[in-house]
TORKOL-4160 file (C-alpha; in steps of 0.2 Angstrom, whole numbers, padded with zeros to 4 digits, m for minus):
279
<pt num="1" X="0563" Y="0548" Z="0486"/>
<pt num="2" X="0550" Y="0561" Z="0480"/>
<pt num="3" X="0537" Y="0569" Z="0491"/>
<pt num="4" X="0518" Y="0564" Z="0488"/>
<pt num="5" X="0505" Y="0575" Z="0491"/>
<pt num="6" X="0487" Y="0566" Z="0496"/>
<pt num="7" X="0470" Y="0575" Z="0503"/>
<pt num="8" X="0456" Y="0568" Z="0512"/>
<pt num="9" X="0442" Y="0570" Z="0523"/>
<pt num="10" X="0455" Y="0568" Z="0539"/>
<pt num="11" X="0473" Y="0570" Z="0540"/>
<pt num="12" X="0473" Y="0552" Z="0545"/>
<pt num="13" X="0463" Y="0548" Z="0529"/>
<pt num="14" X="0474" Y="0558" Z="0518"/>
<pt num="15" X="0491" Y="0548" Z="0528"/>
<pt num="16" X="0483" Y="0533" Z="0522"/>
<pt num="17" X="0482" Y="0536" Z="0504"/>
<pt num="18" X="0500" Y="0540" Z="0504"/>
<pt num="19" X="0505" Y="0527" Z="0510"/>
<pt num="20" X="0495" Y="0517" Z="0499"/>
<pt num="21" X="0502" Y="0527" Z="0486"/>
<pt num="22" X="0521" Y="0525" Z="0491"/>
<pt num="23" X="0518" Y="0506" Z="0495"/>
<pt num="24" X="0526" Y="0505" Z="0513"/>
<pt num="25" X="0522" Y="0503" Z="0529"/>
<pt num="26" X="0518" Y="0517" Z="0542"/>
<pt num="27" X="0535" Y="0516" Z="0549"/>
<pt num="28" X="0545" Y="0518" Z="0534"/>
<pt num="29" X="0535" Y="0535" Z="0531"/>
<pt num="30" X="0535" Y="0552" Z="0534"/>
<pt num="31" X="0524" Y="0566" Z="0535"/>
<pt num="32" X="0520" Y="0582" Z="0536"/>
<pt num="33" X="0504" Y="0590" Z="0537"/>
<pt num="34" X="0501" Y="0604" Z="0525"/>
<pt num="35" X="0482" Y="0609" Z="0528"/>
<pt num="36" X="0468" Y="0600" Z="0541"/>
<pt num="37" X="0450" Y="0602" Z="0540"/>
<pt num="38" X="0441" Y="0617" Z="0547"/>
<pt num="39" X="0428" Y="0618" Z="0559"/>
<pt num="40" X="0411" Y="0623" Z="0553"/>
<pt num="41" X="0395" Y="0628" Z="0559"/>
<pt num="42" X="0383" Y="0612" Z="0569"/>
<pt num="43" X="0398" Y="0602" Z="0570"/>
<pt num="44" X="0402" Y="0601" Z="0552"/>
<pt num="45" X="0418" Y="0601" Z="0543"/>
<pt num="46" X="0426" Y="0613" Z="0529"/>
<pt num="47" X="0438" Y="0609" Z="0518"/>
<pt num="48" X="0449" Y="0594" Z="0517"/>
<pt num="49" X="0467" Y="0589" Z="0524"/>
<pt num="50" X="0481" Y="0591" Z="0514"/>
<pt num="51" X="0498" Y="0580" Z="0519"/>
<pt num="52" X="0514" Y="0578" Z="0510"/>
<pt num="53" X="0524" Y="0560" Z="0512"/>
<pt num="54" X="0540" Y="0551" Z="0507"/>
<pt num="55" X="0548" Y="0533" Z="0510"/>
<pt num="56" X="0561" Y="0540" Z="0525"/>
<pt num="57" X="0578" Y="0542" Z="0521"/>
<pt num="58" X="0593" Y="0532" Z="0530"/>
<pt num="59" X="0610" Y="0535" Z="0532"/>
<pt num="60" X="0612" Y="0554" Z="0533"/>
<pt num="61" X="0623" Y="0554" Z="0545"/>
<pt num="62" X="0637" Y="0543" Z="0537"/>
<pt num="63" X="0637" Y="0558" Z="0523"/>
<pt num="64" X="0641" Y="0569" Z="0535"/>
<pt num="65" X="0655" Y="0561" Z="0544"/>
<pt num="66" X="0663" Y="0556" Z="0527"/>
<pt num="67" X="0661" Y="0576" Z="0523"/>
<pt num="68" X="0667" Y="0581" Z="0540"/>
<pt num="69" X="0684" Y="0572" Z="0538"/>
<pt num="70" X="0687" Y="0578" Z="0521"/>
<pt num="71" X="0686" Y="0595" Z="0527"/>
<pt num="72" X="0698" Y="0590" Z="0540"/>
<pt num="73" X="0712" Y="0581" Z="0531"/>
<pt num="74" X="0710" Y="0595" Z="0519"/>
<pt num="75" X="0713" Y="0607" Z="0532"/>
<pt num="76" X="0733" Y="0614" Z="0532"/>
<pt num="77" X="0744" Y="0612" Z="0549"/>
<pt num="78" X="0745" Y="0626" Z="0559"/>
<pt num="79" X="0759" Y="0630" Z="0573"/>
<pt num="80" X="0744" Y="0624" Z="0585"/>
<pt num="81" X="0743" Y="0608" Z="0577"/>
<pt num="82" X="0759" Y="0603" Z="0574"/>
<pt num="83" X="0766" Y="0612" Z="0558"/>
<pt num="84" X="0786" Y="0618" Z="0558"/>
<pt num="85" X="0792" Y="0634" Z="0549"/>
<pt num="86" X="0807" Y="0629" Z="0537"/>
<pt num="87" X="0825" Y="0634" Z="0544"/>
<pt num="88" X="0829" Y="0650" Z="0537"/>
<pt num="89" X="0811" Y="0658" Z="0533"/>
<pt num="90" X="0809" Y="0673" Z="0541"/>
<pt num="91" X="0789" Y="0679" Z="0547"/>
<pt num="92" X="0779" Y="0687" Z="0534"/>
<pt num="93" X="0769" Y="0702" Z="0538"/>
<pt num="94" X="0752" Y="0696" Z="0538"/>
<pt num="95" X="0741" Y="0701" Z="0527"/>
<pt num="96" X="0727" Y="0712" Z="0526"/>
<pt num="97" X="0711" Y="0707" Z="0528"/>
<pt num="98" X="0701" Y="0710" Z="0512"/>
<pt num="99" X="0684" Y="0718" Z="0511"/>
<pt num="100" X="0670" Y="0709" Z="0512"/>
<pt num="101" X="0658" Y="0708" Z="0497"/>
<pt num="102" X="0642" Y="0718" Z="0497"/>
<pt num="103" X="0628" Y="0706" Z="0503"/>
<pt num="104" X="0615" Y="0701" Z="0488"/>
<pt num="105" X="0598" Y="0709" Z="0489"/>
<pt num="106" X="0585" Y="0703" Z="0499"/>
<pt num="107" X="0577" Y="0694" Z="0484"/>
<pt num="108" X="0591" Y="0686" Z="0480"/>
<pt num="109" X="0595" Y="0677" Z="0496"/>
<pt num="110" X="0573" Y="0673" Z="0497"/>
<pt num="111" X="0571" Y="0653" Z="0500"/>
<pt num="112" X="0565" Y="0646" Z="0487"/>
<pt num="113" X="0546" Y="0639" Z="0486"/>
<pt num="114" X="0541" Y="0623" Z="0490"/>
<pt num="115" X="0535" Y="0610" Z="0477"/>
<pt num="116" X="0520" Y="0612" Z="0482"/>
<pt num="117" X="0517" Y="0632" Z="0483"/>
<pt num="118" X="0525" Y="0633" Z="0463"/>
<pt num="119" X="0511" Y="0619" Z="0456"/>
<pt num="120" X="0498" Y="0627" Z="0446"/>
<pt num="121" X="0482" Y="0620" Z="0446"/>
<pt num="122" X="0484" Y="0611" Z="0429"/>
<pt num="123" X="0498" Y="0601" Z="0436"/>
<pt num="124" X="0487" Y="0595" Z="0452"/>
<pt num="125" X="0472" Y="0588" Z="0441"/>
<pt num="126" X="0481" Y="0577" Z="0429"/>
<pt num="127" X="0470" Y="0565" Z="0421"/>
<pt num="128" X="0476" Y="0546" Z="0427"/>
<pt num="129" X="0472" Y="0540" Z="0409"/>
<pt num="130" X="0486" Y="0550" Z="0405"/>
<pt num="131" X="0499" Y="0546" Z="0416"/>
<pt num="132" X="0493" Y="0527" Z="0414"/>
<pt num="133" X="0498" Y="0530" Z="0393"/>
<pt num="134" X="0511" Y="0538" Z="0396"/>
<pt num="135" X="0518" Y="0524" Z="0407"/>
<pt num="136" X="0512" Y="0511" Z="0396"/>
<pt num="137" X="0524" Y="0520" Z="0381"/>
<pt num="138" X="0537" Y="0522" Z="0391"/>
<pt num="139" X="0536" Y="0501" Z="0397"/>
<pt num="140" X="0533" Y="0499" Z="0377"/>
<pt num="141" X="0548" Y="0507" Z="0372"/>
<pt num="142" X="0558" Y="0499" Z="0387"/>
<pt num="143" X="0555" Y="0482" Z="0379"/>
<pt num="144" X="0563" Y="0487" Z="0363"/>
<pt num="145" X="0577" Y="0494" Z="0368"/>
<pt num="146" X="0580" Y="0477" Z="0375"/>
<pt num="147" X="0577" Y="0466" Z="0361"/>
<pt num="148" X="0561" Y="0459" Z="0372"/>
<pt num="149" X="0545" Y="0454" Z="0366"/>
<pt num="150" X="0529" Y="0457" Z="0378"/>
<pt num="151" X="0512" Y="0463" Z="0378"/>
<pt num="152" X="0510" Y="0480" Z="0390"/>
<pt num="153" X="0493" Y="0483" Z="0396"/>
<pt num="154" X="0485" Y="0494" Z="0409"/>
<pt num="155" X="0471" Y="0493" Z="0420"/>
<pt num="156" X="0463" Y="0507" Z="0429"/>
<pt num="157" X="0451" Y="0508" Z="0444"/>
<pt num="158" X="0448" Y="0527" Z="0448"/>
<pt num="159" X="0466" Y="0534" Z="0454"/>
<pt num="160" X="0473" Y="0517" Z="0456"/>
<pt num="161" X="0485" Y="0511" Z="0440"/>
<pt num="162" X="0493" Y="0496" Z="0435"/>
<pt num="163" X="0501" Y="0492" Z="0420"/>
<pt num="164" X="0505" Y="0476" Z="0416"/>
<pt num="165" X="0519" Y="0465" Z="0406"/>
<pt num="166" X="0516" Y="0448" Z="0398"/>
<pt num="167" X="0526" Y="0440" Z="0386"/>
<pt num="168" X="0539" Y="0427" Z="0388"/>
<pt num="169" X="0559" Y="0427" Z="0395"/>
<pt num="170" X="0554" Y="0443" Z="0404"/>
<pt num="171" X="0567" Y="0438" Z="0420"/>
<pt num="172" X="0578" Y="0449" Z="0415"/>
<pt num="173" X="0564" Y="0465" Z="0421"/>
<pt num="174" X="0560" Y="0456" Z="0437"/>
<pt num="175" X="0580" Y="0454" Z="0444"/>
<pt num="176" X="0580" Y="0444" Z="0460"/>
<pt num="177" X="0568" Y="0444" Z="0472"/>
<pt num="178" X="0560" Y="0458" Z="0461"/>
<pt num="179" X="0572" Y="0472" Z="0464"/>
<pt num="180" X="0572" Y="0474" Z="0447"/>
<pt num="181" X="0556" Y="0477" Z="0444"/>
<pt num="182" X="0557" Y="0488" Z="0460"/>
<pt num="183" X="0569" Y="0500" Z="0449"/>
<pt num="184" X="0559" Y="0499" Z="0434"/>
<pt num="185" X="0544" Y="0504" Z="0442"/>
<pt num="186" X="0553" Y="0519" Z="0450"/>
<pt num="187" X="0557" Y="0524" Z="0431"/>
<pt num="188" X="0540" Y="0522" Z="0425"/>
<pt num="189" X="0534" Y="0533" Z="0438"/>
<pt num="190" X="0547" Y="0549" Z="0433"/>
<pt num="191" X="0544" Y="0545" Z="0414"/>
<pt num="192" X="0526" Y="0548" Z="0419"/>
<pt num="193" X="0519" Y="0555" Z="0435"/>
<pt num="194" X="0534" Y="0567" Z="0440"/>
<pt num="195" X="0538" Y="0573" Z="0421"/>
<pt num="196" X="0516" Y="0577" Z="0419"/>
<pt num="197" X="0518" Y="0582" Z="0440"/>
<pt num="198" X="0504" Y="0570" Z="0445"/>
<pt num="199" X="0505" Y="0568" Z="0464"/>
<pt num="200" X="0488" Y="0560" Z="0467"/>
<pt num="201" X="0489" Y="0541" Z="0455"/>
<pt num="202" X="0495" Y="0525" Z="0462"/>
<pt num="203" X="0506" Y="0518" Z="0449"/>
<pt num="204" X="0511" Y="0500" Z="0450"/>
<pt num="205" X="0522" Y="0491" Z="0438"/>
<pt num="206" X="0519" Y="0471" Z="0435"/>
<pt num="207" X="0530" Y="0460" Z="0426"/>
<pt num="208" X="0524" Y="0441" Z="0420"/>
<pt num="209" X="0512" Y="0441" Z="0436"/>
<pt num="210" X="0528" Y="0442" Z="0448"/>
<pt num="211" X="0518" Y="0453" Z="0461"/>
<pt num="212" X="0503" Y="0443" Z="0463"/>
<pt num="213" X="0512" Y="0427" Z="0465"/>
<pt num="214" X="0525" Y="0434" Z="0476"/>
<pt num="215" X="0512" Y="0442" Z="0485"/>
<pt num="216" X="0504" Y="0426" Z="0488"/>
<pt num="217" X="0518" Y="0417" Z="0493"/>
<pt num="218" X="0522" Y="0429" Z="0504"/>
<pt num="219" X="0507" Y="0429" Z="0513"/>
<pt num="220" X="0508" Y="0410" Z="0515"/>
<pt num="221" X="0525" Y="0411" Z="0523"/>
<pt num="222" X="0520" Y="0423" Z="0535"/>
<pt num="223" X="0505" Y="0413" Z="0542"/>
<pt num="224" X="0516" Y="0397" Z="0543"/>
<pt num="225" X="0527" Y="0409" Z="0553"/>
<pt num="226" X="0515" Y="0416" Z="0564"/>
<pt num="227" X="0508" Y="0399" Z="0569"/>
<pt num="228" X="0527" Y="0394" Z="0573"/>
<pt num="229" X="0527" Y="0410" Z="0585"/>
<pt num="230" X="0510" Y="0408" Z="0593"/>
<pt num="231" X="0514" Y="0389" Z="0597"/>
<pt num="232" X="0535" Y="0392" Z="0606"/>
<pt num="233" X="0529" Y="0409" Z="0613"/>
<pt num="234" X="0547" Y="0416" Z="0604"/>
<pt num="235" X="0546" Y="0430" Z="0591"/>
<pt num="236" X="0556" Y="0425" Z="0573"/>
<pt num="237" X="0565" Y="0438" Z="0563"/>
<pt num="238" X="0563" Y="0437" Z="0546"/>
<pt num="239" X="0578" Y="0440" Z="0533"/>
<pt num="240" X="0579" Y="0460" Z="0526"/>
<pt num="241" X="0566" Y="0461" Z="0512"/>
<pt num="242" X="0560" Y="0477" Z="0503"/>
<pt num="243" X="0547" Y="0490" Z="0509"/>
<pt num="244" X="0533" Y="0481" Z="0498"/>
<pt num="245" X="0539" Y="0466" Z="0505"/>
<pt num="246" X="0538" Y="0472" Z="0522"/>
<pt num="247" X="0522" Y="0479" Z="0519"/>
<pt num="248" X="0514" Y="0462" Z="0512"/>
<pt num="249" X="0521" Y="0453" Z="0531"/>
<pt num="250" X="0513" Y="0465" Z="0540"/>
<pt num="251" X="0494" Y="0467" Z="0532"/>
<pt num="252" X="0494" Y="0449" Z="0534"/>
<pt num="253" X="0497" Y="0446" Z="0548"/>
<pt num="254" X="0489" Y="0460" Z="0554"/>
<pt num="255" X="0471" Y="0452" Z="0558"/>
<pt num="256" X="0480" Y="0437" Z="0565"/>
<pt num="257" X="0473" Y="0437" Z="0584"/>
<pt num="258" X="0488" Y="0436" Z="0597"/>
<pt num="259" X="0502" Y="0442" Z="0585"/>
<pt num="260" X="0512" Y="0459" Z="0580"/>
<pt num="261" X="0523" Y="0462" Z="0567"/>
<pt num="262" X="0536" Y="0478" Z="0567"/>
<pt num="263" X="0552" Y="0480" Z="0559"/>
<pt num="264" X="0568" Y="0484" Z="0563"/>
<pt num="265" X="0585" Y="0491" Z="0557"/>
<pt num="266" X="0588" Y="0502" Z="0543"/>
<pt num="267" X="0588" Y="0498" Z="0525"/>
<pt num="268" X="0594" Y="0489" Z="0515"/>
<pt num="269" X="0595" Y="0477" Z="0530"/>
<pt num="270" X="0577" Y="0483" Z="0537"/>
<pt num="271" X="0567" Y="0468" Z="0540"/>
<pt num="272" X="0552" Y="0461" Z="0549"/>
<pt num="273" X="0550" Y="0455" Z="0567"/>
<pt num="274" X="0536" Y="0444" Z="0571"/>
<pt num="275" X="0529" Y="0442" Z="0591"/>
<pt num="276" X="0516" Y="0437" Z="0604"/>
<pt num="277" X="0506" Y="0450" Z="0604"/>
<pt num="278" X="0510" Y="0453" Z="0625"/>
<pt num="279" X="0530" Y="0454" Z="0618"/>
């Protein structure tokens, strides 16, 4: 997953808008502060915070394992570990050791910059009209490529973006339980935000008014499920759902007086446990 980079008056309001712009709950985040505000004369504050986010990766360390016993299999059998001299060779002279190469200058071996030091400042003020178009021709051109018919719209509200899909027999965008839509979404966003290098929209993608109704259904679950918990006094685990998902359950139920939501396990099983409050 890419790395966001949001600002605001605190680092906890600059956290907030990424995750609003990732989608996902605090949990399923990481951060790294960049920049905090400075402390100015009478109690005043200069400057802004600076943060950089992702969704958190899972299942590193299954990478390195696999890696680690490639390396071993491909290792050759030496006389400590078992490995027999053919009958009749006789010991070679061993070799001699060659010489090293001469190191590459210092610039050479010089890390390479981070995203964020190599950004000019045209490419940290890109208009949202802009990503929004270009998003809308990329969703365009998506349909026909597909043979599908649809009307793609978008609707801005300052930073926030959504473009919108309507036409009919559009299933075949949505997937199930939206994980299709999920990857489109995530196409839509490199076709415009990573190609113009805007790290400050919220791009959302919405197919035949999947979100909303999957939103409200979803929120209507949850409350039946909470009042289930609050009555037996026993938490319920819900089946693994995506990080939107997730994140639907628990700013639901987050008002709920007496409940508390978390989740649990890493993805794609992650899903959503909800308790008493005093669990």
């Amino acid at each position: 997953m890419e790395w966001v980079e949001t600002t605001g008056k605190t680092v906890e309001e600059a956290k907030d808008r990424a995750l609003s712009q990732l989608g996902v709950h605090p949990e399923d985040a990481e951060f790294e502060v960049i920049e905090e505000p400075k402390a100015g004369l009478f109690g005043r504050v200069r400057g802004e915070a600076r943060v950089r986010a992702r969704v958190r990766p899972t299942q590193v360390r299954q990478k390195i394992e696999r890696r680690d016993r490639k390396r071993s299999s491909d290792r050759p059998a030496g006389k400590g570990q078992g490995g027999t001299k053919p009958s009749g060779q006789t010991d070679r002279k061993p070799r001699e050791a060659k010489p090293k190469p001469a190191q590459q200058p210092a610039a050479a071996r010089a890390p390479k910059p981070k995203p964020q030091e190599t950004r000019s400042e045209e490419e940290r003020n890109v208009d949202a009209q802009q990503v929004g178009d270009e998003a809308v021709q990329f969703m365009t051109g998506l349909l026909d490529a597909f043979g599908l018919s649809g009307d793609v719209s978008l609707l801005r509200e300052g930073d926030e973006l959504e473009v919108q899909v309507h036409g009919q027999e559009l299933g075949l965008l949505v997937g199930p339980r939206g994980t299709t839509l999920q990857a489109v979404q995530d196409l839509a966003r490199v076709a415009s935000q990573r190609r113009l290098g805007d790290h400050d929209t919220r791009l959302r993608l919405d197919v035949g008014g999947y979100r909303e109704r999957r939103r409200i259904a979803l929120g209507s679950f949850a409350t039946q499920m909470a009042e289930e918990v609050k009555t037996s006094g026993v938490a319920r685990v819900l089946e693994p759902m995506s990080s939107a998902d997730r994140k639907i359950i628990h700013d639901t139920l987050s008002d709920i007086e007496g409940i508390a939501t978390r989740s649990e396990g890493d993805d794609p099983y992650r899903r959503v446990v909800i308790a008493p409050a005093n669990d």
